[in-house]
N, C-alpha and C positions, 0 to 999 in steps of 0.2 A: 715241620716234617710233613713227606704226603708217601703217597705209596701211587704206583704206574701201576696198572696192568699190562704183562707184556705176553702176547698171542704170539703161537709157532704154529707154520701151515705147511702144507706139504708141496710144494709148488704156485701156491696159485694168493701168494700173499700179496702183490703185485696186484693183483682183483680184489682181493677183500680189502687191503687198506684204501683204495680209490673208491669204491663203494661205500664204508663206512663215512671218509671224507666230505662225501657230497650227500650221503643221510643224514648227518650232524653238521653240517656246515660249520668245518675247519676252517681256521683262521690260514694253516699251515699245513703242510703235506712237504714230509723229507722221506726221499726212498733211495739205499747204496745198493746196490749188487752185489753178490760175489766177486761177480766180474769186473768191478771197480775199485778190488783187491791190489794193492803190489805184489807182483810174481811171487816175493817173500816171504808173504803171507801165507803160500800155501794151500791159499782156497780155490775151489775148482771155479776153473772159466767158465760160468754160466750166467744166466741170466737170473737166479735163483734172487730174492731179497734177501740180502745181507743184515741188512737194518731199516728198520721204518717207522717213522713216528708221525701221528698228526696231533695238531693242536687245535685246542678248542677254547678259550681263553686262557686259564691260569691253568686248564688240565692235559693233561696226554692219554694217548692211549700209544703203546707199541707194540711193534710186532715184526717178526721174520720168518725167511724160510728154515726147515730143517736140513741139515746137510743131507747131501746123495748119501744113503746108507744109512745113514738114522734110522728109530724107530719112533713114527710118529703115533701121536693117540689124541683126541680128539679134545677139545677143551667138553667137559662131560660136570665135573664138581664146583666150577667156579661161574657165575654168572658175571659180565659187567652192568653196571646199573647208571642208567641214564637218570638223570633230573631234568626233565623236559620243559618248558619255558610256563607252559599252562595244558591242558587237557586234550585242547586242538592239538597241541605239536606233539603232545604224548601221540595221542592215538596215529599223527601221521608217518611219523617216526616207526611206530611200532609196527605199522602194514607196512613199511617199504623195507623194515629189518627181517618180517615173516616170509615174504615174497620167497616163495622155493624153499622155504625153511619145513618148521613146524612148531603151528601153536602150542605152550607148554598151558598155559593159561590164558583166557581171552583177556582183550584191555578192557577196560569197567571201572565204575568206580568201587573202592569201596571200604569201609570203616577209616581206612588208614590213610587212603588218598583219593582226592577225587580223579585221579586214571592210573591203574596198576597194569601193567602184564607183561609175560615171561613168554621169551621164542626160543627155540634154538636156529639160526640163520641158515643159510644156504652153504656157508662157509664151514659150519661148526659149532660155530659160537655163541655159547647161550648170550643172552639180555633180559634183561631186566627194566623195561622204562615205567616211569611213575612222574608225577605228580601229586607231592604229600601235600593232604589239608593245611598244614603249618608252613608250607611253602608258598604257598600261591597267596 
């Protein structure tokens, strides 16, 4: 059993899932459109992300646009949490995730890992990256 995180953006998921991709170096990067809907389907012709997933070995993260007319709201309660390879890749991860964000918590080590810290990104999206003591 595993469980996805799946992220909804208000236009601009097209930019967050290619950004996340090349922060985490995905194995994989799949992106459908609306507009790559059958007529039948109903969905507006746009260019909006329909579906999107990147792969990172055995994990995913997804994510889509919200339709025209929706009410969007910000990922605000759910962090996703990186496992970063060792300290170096925490910390460089975590400045390329802050970049136009903001720092929730600075990266550091400390009791629980040697590099923890919490942003919320450019996009919305809180993280979470770490390296636990027990990991490395």
């Amino acid at each position: 059993m595993s469980f996805t995180p799946f992220l909804f953006f208000d236009g601009n998921c097209e930019e967050a899932i290619d950004f996340y991709a090349e922060v985490l170096g995905a194995d994989e990067v799949v992106k459908t459109s609306f507009a790559d809907a059958p007529p039948e389907a109903g969905m507006p012709p746009d260019a909006r992300v329909m579906y999107s997933h990147i792969r990172i070995g055995d994990h995913m993260l997804m994510a889509s646009d919200i339709l025209p007319g929706q009410t969007y709201a910000p990922q605000a309660s759910v962090h996703v949490t990186h496992y970063a390879k060792d300290a170096k890749d925490g910390r460089a991860k975590f400045a390329r995730l802050a970049e136009g964000g903001e720092i929730l918590m600075d990266y550091q080590e400390t009791f629980f890992a040697y590099g923890f810290g919490t942003c919320k990104d450019r996009f919305g999206t809180h993280w979470m990256i770490m390296i636990a003591k027990e990991e490395e």
